[in-house]
PQR file with spaces between the fields and no chain letter, atoms N, CA, C, O and H, PARSE charges and radii, in Angstrom:
ATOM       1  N    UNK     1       8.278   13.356   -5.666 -0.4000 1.5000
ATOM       2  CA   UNK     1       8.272   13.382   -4.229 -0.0000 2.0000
ATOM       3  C    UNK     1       6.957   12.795   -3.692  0.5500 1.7000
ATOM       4  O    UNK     1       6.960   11.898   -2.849 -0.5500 1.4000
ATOM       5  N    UNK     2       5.775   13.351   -4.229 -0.4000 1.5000
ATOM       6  CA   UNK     2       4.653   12.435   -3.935 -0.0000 2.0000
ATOM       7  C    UNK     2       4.695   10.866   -3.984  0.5500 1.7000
ATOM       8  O    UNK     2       4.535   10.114   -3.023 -0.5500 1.4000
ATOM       9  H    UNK     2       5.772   14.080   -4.914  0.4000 1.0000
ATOM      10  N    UNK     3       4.896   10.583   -5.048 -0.4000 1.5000
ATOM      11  CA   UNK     3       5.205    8.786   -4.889 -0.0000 2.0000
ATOM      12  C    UNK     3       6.362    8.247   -3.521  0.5500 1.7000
ATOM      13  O    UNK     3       6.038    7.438   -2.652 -0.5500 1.4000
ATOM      14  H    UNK     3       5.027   11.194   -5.829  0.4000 1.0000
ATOM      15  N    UNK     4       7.530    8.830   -3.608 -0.4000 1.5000
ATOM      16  CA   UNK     4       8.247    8.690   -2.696 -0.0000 2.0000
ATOM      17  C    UNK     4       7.655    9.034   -0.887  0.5500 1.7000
ATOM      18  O    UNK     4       7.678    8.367    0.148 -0.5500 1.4000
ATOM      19  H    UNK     4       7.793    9.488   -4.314  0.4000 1.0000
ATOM      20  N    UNK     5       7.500    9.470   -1.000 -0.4000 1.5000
ATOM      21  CA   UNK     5       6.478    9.884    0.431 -0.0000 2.0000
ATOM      22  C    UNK     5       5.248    8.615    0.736  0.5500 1.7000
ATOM      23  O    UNK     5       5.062    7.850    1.682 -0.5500 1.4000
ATOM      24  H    UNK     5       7.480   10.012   -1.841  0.4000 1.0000
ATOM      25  N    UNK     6       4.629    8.815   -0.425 -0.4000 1.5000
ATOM      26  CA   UNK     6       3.169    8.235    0.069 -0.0000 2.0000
ATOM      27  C    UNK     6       3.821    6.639   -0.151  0.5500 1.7000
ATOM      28  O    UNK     6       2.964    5.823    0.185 -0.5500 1.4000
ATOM      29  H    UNK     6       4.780    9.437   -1.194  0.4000 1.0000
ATOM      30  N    UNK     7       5.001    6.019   -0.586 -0.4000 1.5000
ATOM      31  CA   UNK     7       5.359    4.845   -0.934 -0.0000 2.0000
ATOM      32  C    UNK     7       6.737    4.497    0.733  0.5500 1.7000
ATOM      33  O    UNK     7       7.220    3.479    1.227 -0.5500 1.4000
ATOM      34  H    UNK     7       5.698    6.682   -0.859  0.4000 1.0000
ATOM      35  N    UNK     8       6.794    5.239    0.879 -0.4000 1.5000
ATOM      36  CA   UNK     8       8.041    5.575    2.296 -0.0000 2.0000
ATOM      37  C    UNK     8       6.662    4.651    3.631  0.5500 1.7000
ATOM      38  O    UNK     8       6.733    3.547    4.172 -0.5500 1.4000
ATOM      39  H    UNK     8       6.402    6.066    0.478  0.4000 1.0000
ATOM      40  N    UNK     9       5.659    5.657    3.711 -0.4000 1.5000
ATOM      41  CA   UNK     9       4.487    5.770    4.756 -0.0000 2.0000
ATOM      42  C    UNK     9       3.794    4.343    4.542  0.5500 1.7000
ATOM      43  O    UNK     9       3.255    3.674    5.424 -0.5500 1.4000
ATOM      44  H    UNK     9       5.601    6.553    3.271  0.4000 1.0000
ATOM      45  N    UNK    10       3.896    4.078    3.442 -0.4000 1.5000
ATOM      46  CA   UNK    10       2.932    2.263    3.516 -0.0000 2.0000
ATOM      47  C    UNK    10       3.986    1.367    3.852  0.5500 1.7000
ATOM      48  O    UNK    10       3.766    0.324    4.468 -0.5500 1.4000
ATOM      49  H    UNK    10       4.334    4.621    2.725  0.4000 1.0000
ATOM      50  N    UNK    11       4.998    1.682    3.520 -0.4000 1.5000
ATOM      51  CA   UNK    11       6.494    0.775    3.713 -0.0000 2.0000
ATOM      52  C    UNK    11       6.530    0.878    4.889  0.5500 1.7000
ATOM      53  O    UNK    11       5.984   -0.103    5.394 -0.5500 1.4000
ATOM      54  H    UNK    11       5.177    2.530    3.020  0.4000 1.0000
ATOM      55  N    UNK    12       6.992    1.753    5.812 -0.4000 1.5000
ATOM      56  CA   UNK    12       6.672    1.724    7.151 -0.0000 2.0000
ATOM      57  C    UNK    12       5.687    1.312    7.720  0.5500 1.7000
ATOM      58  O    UNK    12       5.855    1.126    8.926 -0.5500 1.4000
ATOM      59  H    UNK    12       7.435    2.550    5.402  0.4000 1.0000
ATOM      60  N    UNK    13       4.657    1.080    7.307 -0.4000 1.5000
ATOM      61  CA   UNK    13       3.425    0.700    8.452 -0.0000 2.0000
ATOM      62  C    UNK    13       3.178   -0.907    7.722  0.5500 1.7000
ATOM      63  O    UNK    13       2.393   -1.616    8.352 -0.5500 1.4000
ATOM      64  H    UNK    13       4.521    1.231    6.327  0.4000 1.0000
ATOM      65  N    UNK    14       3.727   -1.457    6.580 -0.4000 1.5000
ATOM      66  CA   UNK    14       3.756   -3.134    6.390 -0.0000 2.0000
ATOM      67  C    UNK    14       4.782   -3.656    7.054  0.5500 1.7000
ATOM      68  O    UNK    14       4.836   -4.870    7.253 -0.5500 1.4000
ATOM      69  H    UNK    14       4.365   -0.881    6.068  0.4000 1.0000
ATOM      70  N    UNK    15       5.845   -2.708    7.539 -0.4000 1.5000
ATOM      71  CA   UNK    15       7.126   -3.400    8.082 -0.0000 2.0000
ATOM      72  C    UNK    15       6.849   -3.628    9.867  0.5500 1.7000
ATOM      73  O    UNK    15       7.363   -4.454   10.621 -0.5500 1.4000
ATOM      74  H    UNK    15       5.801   -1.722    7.377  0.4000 1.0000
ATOM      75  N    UNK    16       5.672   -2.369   10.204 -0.4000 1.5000
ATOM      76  CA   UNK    16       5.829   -2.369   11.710 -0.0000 2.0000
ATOM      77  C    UNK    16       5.114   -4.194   12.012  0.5500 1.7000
ATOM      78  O    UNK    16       4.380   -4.804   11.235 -0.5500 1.4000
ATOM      79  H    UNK    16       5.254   -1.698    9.592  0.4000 1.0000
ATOM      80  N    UNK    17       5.699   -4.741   13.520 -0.4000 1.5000
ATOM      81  CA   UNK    17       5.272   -6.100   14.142 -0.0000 2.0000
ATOM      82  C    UNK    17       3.848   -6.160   14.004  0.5500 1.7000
ATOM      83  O    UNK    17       3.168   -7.043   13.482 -0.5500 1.4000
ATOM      84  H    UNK    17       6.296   -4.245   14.151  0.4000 1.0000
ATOM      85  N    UNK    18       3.476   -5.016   14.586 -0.4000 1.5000
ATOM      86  CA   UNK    18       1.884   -4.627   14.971 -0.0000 2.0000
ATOM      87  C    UNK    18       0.971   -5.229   13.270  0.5500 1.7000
ATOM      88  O    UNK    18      -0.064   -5.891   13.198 -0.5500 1.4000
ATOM      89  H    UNK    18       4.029   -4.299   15.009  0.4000 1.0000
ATOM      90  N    UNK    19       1.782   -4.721   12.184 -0.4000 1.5000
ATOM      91  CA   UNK    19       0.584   -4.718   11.137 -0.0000 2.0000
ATOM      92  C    UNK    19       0.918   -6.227   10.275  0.5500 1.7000
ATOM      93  O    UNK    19       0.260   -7.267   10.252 -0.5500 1.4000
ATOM      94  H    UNK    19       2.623   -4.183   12.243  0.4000 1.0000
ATOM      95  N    UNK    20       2.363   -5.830    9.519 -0.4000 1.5000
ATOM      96  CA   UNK    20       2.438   -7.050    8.621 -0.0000 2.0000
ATOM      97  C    UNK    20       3.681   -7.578    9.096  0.5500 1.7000
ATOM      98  O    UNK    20       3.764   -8.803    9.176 -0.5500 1.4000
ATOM      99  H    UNK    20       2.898   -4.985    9.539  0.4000 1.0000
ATOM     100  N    UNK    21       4.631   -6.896    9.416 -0.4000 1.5000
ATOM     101  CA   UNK    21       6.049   -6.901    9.635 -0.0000 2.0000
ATOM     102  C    UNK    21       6.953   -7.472    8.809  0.5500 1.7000
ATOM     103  O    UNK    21       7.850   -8.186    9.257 -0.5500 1.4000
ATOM     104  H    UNK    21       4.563   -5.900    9.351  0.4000 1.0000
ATOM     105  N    UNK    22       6.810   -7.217    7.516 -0.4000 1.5000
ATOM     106  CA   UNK    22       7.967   -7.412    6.075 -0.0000 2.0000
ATOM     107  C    UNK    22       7.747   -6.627    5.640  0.5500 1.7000
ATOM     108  O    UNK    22       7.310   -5.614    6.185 -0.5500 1.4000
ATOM     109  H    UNK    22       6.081   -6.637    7.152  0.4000 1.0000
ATOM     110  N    UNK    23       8.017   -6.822    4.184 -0.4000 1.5000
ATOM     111  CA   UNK    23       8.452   -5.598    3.613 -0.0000 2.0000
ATOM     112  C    UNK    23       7.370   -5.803    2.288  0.5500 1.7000
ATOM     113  O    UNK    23       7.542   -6.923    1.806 -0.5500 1.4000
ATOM     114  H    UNK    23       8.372   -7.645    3.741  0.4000 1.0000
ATOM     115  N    UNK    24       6.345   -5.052    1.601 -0.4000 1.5000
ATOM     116  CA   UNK    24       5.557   -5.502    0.991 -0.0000 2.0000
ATOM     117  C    UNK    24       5.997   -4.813   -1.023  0.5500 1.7000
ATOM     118  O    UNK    24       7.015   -4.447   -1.611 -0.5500 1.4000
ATOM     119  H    UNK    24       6.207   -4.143    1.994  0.4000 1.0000
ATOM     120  N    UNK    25       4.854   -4.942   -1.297 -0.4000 1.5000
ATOM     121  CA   UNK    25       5.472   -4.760   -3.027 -0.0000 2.0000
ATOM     122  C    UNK    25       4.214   -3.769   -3.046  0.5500 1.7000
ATOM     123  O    UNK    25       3.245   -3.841   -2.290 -0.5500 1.4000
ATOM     124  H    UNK    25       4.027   -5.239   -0.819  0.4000 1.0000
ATOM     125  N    UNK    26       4.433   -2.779   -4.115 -0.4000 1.5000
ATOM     126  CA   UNK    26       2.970   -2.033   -4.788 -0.0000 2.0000
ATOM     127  C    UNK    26       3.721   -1.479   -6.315  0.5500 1.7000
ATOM     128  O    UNK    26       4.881   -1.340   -6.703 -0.5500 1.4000
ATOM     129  H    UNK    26       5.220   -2.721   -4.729  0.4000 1.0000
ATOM     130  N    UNK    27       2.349   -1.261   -6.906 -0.4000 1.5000
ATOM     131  CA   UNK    27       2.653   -0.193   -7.641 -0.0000 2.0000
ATOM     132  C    UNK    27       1.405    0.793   -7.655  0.5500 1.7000
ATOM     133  O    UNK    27       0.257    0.552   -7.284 -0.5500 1.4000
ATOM     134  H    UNK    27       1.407   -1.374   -6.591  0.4000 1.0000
ATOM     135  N    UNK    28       2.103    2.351   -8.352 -0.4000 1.5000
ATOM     136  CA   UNK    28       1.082    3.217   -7.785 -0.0000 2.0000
ATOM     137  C    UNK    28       0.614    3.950   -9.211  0.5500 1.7000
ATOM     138  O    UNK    28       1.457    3.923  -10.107 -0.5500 1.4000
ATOM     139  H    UNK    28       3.036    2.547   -8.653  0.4000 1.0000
ATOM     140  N    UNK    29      -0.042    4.286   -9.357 -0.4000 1.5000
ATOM     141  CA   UNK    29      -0.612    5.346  -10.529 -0.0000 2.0000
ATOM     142  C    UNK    29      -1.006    6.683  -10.251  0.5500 1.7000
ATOM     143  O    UNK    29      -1.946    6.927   -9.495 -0.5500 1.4000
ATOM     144  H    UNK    29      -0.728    4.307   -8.629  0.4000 1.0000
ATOM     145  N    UNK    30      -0.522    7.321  -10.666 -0.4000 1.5000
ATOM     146  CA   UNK    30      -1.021    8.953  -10.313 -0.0000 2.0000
ATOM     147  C    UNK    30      -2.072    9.429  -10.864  0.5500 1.7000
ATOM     148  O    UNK    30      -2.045    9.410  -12.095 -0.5500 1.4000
ATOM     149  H    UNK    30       0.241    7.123  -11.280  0.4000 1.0000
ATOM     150  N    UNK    31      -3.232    9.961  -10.255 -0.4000 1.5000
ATOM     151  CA   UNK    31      -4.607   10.512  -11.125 -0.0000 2.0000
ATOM     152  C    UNK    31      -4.533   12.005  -10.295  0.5500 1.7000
ATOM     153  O    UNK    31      -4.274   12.357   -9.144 -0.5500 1.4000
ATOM     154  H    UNK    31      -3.254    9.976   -9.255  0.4000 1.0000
ATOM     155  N    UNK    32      -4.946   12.722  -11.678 -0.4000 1.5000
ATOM     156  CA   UNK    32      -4.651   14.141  -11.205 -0.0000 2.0000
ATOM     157  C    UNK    32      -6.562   15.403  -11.737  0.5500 1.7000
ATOM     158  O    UNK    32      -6.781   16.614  -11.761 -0.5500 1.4000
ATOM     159  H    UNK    32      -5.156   12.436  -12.613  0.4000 1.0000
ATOM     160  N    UNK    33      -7.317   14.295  -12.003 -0.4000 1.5000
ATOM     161  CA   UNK    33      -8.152   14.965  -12.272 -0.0000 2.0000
ATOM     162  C    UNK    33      -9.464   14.094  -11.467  0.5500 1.7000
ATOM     163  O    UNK    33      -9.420   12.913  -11.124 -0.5500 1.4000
ATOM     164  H    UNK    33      -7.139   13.311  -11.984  0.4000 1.0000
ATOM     165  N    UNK    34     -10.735   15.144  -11.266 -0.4000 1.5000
ATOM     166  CA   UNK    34     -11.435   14.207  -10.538 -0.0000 2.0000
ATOM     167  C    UNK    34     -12.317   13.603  -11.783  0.5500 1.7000
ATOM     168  O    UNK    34     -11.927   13.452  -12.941 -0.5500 1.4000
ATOM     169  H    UNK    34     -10.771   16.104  -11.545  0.4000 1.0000
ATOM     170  N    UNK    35     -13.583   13.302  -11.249 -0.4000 1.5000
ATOM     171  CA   UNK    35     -14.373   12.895  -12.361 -0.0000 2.0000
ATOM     172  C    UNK    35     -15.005   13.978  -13.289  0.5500 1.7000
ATOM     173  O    UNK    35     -15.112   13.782  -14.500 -0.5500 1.4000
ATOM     174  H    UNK    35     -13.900   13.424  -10.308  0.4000 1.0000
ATOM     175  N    UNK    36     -15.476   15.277  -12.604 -0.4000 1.5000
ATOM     176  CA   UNK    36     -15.972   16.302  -13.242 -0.0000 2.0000
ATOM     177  C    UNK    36     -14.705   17.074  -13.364  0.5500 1.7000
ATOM     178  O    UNK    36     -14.928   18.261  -13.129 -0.5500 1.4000
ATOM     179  H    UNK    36     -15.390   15.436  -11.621  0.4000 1.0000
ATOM     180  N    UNK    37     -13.411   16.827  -13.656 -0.4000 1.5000
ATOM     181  CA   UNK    37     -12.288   17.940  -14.190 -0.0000 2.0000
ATOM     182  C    UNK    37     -11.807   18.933  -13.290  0.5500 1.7000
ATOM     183  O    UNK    37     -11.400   20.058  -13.579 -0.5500 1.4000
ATOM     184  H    UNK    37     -13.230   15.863  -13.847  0.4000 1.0000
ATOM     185  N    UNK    38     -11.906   18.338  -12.035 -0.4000 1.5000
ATOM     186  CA   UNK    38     -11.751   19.151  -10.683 -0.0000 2.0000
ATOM     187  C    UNK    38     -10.133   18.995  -10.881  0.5500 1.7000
ATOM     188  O    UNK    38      -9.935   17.985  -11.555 -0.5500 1.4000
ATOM     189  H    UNK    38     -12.237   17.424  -11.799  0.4000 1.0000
ATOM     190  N    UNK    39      -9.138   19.522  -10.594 -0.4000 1.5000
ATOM     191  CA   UNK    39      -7.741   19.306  -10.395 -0.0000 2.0000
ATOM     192  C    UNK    39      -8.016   18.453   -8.643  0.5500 1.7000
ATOM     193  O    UNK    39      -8.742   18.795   -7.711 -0.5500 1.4000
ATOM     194  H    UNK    39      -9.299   20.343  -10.046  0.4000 1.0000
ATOM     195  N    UNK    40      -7.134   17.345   -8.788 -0.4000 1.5000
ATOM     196  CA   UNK    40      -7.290   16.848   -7.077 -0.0000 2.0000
ATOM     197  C    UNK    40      -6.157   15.570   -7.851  0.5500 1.7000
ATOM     198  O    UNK    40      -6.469   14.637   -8.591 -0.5500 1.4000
ATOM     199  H    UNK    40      -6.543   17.067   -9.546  0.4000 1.0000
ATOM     200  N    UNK    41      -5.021   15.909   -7.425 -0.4000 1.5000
ATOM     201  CA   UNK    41      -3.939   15.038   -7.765 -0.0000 2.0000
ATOM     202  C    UNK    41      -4.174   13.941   -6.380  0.5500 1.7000
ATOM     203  O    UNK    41      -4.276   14.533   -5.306 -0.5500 1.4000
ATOM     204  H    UNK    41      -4.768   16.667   -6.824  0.4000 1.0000
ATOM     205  N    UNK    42      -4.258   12.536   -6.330 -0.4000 1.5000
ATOM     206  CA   UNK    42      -3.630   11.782   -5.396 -0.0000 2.0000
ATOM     207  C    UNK    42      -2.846   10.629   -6.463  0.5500 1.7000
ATOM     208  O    UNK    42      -2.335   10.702   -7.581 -0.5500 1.4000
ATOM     209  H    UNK    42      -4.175   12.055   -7.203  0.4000 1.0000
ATOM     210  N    UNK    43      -3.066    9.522   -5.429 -0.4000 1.5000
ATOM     211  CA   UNK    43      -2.090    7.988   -5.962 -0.0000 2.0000
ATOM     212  C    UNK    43      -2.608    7.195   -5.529  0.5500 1.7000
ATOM     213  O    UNK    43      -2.756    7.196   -4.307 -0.5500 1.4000
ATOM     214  H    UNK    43      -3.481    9.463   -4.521  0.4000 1.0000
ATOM     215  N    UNK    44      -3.286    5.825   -6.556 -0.4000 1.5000
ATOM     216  CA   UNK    44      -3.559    4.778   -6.039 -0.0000 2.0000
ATOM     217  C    UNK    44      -3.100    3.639   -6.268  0.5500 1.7000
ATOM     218  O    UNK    44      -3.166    3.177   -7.407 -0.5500 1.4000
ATOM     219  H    UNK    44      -3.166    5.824   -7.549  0.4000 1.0000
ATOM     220  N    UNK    45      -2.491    2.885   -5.154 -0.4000 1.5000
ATOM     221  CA   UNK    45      -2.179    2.120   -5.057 -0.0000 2.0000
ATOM     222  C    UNK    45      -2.143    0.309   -5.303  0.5500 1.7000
ATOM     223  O    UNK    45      -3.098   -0.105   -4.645 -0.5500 1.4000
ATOM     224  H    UNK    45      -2.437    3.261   -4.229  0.4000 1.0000
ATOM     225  N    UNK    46      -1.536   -0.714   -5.876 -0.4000 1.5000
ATOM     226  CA   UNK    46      -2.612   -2.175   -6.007 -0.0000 2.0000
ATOM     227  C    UNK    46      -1.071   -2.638   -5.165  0.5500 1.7000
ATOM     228  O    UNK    46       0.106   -2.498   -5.499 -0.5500 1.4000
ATOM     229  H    UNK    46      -0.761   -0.378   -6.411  0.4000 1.0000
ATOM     230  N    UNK    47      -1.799   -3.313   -3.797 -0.4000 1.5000
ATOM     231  CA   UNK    47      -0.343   -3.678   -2.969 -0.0000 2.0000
ATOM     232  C    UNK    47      -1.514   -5.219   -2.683  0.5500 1.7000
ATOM     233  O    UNK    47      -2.643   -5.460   -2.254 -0.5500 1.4000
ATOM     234  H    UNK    47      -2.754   -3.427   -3.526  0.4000 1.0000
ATOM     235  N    UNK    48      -0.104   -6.060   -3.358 -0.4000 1.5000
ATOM     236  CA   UNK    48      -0.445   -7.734   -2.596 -0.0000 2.0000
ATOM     237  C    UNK    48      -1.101   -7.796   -1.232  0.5500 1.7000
ATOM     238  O    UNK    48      -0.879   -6.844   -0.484 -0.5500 1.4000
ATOM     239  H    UNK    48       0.813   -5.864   -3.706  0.4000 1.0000
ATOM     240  N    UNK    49      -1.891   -8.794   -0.791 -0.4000 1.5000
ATOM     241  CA   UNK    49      -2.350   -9.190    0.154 -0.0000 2.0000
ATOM     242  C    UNK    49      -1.300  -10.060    1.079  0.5500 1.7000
ATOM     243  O    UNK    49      -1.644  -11.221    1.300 -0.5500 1.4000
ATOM     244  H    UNK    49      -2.071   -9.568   -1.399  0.4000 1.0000
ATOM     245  N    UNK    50      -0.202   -9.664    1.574 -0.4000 1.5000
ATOM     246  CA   UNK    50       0.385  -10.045    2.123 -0.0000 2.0000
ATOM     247  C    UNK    50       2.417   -9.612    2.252  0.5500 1.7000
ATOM     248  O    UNK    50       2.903   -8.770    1.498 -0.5500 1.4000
ATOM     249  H    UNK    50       0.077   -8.720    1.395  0.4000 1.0000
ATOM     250  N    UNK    51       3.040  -10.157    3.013 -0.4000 1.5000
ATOM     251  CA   UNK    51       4.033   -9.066    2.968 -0.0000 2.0000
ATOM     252  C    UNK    51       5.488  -10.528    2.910  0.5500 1.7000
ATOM     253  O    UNK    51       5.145  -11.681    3.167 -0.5500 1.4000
ATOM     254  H    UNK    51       2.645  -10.841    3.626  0.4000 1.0000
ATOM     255  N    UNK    52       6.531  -10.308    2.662 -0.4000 1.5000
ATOM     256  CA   UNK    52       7.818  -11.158    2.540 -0.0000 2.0000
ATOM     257  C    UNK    52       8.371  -10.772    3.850  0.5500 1.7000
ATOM     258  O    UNK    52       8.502   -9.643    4.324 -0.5500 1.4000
ATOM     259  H    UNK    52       6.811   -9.371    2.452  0.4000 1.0000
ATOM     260  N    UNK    53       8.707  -12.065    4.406 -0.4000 1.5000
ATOM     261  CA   UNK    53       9.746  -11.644    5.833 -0.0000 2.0000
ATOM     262  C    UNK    53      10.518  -12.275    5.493  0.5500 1.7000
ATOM     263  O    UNK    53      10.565  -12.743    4.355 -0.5500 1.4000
ATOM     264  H    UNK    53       8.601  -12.982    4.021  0.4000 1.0000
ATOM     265  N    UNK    54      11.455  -12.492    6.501 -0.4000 1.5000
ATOM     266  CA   UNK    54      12.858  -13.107    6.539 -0.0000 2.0000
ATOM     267  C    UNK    54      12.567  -14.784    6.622  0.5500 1.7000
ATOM     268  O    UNK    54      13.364  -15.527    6.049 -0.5500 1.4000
ATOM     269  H    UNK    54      11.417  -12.112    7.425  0.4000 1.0000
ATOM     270  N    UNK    55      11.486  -15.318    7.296 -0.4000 1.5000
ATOM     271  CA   UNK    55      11.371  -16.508    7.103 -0.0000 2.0000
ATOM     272  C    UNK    55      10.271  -17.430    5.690  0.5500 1.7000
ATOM     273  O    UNK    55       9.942  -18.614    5.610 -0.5500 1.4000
ATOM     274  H    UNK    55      10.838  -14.715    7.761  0.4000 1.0000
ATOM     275  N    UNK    56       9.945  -16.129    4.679 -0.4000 1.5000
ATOM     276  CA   UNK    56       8.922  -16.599    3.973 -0.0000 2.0000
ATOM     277  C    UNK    56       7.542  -15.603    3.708  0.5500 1.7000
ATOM     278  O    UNK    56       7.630  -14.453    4.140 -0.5500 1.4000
ATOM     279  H    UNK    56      10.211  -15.167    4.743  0.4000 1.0000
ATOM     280  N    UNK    57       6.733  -15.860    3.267 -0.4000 1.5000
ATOM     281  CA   UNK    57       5.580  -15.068    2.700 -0.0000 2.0000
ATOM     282  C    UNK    57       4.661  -15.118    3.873  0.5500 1.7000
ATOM     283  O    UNK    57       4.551  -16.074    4.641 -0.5500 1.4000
ATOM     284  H    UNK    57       6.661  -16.794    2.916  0.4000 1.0000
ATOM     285  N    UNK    58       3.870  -13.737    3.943 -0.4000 1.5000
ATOM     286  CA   UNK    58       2.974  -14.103    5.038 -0.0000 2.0000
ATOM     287  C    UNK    58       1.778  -13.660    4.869  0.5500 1.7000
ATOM     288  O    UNK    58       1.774  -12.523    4.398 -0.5500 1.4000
ATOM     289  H    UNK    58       3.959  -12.961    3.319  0.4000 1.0000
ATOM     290  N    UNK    59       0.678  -14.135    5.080 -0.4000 1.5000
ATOM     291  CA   UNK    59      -0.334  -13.950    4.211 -0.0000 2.0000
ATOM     292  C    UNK    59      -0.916  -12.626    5.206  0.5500 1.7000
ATOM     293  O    UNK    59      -0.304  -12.232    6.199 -0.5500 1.4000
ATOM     294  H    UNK    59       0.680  -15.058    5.463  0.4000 1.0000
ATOM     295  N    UNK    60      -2.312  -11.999    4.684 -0.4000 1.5000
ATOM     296  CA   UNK    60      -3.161  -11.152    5.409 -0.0000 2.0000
ATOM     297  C    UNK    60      -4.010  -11.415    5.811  0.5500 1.7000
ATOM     298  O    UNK    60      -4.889  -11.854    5.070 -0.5500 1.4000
ATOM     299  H    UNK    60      -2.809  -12.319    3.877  0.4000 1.0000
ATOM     300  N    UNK    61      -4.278  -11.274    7.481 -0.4000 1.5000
ATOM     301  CA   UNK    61      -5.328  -11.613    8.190 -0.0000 2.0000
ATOM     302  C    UNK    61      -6.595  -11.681    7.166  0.5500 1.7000
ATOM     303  O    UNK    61      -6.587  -11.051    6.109 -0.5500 1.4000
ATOM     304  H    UNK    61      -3.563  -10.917    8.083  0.4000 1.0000
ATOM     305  N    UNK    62      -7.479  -12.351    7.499 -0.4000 1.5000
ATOM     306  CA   UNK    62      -8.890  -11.815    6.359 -0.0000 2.0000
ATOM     307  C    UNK    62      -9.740  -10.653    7.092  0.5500 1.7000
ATOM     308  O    UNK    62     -10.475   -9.839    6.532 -0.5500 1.4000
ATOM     309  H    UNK    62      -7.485  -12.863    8.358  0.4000 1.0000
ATOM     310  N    UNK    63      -9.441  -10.774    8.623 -0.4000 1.5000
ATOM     311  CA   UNK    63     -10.332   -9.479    9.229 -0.0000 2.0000
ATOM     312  C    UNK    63      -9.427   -8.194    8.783  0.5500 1.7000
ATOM     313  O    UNK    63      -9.599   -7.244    9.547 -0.5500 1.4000
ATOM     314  H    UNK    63      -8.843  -11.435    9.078  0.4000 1.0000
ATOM     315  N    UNK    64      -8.434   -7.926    7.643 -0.4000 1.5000
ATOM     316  CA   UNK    64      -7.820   -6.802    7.430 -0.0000 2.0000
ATOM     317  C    UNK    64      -8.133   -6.405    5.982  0.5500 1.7000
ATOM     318  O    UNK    64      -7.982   -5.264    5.545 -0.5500 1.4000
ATOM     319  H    UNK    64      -8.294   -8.697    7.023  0.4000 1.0000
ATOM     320  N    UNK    65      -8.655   -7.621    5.166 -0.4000 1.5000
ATOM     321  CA   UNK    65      -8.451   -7.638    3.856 -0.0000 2.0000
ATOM     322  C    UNK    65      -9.902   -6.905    3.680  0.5500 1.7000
ATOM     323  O    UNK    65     -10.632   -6.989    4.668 -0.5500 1.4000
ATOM     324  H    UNK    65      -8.777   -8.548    5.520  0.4000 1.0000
ATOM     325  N    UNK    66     -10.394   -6.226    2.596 -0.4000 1.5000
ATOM     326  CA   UNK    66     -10.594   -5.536    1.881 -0.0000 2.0000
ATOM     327  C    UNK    66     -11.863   -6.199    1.709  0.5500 1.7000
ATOM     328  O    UNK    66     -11.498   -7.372    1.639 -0.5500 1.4000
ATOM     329  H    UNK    66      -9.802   -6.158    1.793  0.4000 1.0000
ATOM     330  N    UNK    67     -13.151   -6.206    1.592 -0.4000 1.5000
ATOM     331  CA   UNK    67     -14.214   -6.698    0.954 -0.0000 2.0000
ATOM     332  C    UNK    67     -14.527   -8.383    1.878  0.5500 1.7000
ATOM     333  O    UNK    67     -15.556   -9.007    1.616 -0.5500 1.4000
ATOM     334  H    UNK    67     -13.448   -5.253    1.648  0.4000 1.0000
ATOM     335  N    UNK    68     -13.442   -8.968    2.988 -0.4000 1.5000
ATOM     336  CA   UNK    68     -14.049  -10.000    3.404 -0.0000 2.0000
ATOM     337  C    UNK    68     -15.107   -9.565    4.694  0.5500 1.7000
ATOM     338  O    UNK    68     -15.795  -10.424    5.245 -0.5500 1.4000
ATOM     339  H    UNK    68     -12.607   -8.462    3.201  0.4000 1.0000
């Protein structure tokens, strides 16, 4: 249910006009321990820089991307 949820919520917000508006790809990995053996389950994600619409690939602004 965690993957499904937290994979539902990025799907929705690459599909809205406002952000990417297609439909994008990821995959996710589950880490359930911290660095010092803390229990702290999340999911991280590696999602393309850009999303598939109906007319073709569309790239990501660079003022959105990550490190530009």
């Amino acid at each position: 249910m965690f993957f499904r949820v937290s994979a539902a919520a990025l799907h929705t917000f690459a599909a809205a006009p406002r952000h990417l508006g297609g439909q994008i790809g990821m995959t996710g990995v589950l880490q359930t321990w911290t660095r010092d053996l803390r229990y702290h389950p999340h999911i991280h994600y590696l999602v393309p820089a850009g999303a598939l619409t109906s007319t073709g690939w569309i790239r990501l602004k660079s003022r959105h991307a990550v490190g530009a």
